[in-house]
C-alpha positions as CSV (number, residue, x, y, z in Angstrom):
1,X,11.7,-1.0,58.1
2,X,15.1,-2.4,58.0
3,X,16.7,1.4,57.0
4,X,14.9,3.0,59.8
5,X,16.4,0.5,62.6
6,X,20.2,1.2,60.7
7,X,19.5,4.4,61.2
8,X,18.3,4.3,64.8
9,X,21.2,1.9,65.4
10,X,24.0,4.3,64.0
11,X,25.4,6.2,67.2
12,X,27.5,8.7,65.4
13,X,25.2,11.5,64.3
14,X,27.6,12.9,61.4
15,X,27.2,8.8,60.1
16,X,23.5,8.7,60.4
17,X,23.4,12.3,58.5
18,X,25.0,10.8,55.7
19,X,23.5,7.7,55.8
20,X,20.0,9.6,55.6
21,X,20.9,11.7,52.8
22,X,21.6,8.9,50.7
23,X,19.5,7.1,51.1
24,X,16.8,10.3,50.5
25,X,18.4,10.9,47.5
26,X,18.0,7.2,46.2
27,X,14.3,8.0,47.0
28,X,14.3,11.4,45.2
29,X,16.1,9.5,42.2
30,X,13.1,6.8,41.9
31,X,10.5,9.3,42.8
32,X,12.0,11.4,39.0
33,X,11.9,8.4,36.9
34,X,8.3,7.4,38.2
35,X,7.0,10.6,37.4
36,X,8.9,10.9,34.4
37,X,6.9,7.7,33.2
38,X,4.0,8.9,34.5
39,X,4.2,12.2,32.5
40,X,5.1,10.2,29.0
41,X,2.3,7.8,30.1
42,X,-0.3,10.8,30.4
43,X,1.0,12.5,27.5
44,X,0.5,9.2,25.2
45,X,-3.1,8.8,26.3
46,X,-3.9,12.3,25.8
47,X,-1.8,12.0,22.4
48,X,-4.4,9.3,21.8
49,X,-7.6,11.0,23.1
50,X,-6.2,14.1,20.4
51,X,-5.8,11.9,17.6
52,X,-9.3,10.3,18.3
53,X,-11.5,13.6,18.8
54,X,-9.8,15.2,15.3
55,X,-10.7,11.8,14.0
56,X,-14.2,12.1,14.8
57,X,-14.1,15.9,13.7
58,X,-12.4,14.9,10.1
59,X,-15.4,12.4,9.5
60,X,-18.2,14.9,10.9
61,X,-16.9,17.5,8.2
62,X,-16.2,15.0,5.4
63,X,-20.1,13.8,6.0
64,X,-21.2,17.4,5.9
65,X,-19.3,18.3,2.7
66,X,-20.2,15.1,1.0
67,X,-24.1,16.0,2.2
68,X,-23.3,19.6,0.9
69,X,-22.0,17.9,-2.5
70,X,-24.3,15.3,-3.2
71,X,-21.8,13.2,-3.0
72,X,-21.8,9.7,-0.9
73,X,-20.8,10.6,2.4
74,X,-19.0,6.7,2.9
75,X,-16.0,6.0,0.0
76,X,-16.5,2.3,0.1
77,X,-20.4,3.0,-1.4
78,X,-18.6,5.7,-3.9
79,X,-16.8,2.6,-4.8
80,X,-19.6,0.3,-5.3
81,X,-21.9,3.1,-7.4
82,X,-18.2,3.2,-9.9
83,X,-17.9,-0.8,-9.8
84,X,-21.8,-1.1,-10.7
85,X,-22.0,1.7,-13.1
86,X,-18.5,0.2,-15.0
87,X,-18.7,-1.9,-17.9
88,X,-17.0,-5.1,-16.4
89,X,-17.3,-8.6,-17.6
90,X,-19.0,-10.5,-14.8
91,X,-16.4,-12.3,-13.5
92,X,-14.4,-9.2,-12.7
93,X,-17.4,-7.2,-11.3
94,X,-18.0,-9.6,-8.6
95,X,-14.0,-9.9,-7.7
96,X,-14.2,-6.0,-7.4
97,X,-17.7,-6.4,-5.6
98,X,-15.9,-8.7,-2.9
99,X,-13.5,-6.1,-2.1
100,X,-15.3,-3.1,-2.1
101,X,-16.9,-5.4,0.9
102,X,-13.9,-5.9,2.2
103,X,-13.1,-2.3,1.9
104,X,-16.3,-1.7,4.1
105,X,-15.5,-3.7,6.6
106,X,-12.1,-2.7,7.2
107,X,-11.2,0.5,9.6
108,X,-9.7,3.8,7.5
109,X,-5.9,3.4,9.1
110,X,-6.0,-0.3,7.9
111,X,-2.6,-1.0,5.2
112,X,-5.4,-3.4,3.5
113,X,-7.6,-0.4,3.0
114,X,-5.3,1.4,1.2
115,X,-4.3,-1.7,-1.0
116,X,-8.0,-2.2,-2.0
117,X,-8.3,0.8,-2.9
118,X,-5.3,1.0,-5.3
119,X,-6.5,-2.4,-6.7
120,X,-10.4,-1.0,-7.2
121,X,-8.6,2.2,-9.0
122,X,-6.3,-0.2,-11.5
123,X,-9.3,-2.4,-12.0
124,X,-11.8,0.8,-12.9
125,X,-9.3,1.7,-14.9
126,X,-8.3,-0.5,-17.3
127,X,-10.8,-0.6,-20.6
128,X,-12.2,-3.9,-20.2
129,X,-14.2,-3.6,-23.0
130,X,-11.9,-2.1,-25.7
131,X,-10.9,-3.8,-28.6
132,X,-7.9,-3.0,-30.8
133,X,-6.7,-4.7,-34.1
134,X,-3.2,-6.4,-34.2
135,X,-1.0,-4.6,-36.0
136,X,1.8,-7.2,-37.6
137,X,4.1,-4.0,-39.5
138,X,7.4,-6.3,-38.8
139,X,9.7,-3.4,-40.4
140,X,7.9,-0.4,-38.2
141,X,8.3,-2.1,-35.4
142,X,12.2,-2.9,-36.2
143,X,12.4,0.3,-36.9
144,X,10.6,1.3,-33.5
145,X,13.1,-1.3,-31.4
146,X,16.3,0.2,-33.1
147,X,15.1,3.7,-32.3
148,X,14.2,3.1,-28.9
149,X,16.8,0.7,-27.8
150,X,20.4,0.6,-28.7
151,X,21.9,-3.0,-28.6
152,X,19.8,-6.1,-27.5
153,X,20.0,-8.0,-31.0
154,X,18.9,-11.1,-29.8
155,X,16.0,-9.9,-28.1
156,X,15.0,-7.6,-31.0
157,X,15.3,-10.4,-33.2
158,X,12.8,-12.5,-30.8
159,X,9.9,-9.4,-30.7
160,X,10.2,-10.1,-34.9
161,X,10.2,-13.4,-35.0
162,X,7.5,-13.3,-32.8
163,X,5.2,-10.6,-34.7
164,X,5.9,-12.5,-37.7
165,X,4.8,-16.0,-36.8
166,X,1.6,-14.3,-35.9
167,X,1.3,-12.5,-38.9
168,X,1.8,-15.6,-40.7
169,X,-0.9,-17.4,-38.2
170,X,-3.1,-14.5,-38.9
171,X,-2.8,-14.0,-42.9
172,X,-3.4,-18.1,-42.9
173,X,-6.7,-17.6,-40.8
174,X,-5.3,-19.5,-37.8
175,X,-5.2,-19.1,-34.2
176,X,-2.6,-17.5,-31.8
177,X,-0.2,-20.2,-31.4
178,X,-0.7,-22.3,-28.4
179,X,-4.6,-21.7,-28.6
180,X,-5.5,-18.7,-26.5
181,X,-7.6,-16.2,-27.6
182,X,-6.0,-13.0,-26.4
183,X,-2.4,-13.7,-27.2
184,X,1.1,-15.1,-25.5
185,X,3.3,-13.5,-23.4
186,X,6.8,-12.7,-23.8
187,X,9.1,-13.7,-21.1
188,X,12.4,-11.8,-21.1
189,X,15.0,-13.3,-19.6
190,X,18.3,-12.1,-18.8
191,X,20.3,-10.4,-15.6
192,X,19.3,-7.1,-14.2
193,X,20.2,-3.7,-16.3
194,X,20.0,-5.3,-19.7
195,X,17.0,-3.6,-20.4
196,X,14.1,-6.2,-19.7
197,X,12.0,-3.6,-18.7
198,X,12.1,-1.2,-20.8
199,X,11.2,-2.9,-23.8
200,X,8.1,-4.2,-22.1
């Protein structure tokens, strides 16, 4: 190579000394950092291979203990057997059927995994089929805004107006203004820290 003919070229010995030790050390220097990336390399894989055998251990004993239990040993079928056994209206039941497949089919470190699950959990929650009567007491609920919530007149006054339009509507036998069955929504406007939120 080129270094070895400098080197064989260079008359003075003390020259060709020094030219030899740097250049060895240059060679020293590369041969750190390619074992150095070699070393983080190795130590990533077997990171990797770690991660993957406790993995595989964590589902072996989750099977067993669900087999112990009685319980179903795969989560997405625990959801199923909840979305099948609640009392959903149809339309619901096969939204939550759709992503309990989608659950299935997704791996256990998917971000979508976790958000189907916290959807399924809202959905079985809620009490779909639970009926409560309207209760139109304009003055306890005054009293119930003043107690609760200091200032906000206008928007106090709106929640009022609002519960008393619909006790009118009701005491009438009419609808809910604007025709739909389950009610209207109240849209709060205003900028932040005015206390929106907390009267919803």
């Amino acid at each position: 190579t080129a270094q070895k003919v400098q080197l064989l070229e260079t008359v003075d010995p003390i020259a060709r000394l020094k030219l030899a030790i740097q250049w060895l050390s240059e060679h020293l220097a590369e041969q750190d950092v390619a074992e150095s990336i070699a070393k983080d390399v190795q130590d990533g894989v077997d990171k990797q291979q770690r991660e993957f055998l406790l993995r595989r251990q964590l589902d072996a004993v989750r099977k067993e203990l669900a087999e112990l239990n009685g319980d179903p040993e795969d989560e997405s079928d625990d959801y199923r057997a909840r979305v099948e056994a609640a009392d959903l209206p149809e339309h619901v039941r096969e939204a939550a059927l759709k992503e309990v497949e989608k659950l299935e089919r997704s791996s256990d470190q998917s971000p979508e995994g976790s958000w189907i699950r916290t959807w399924l959990d809202t959905v079985l929650e809620l009490p779909w089929t639970e009926r409560t009567e309207d209760a139109y007491d304009i003055r306890g609920a005054q009293e119930v805004l003043d107690a609760e919530h200091a200032g906000l007149a206008d928007v106090k006054e709106r929640i009022t107006e609002y519960l008393a339009v619909r006790k009118r509507r009701a005491d009438r036998g009419l609808g809910v203004v604007g025709g739909r069955r389950g009610g209207a929504v109240l849209a709060l406007v205003g900028p932040p820290g005015v206390g929106k939120t907390s009267l919803g």
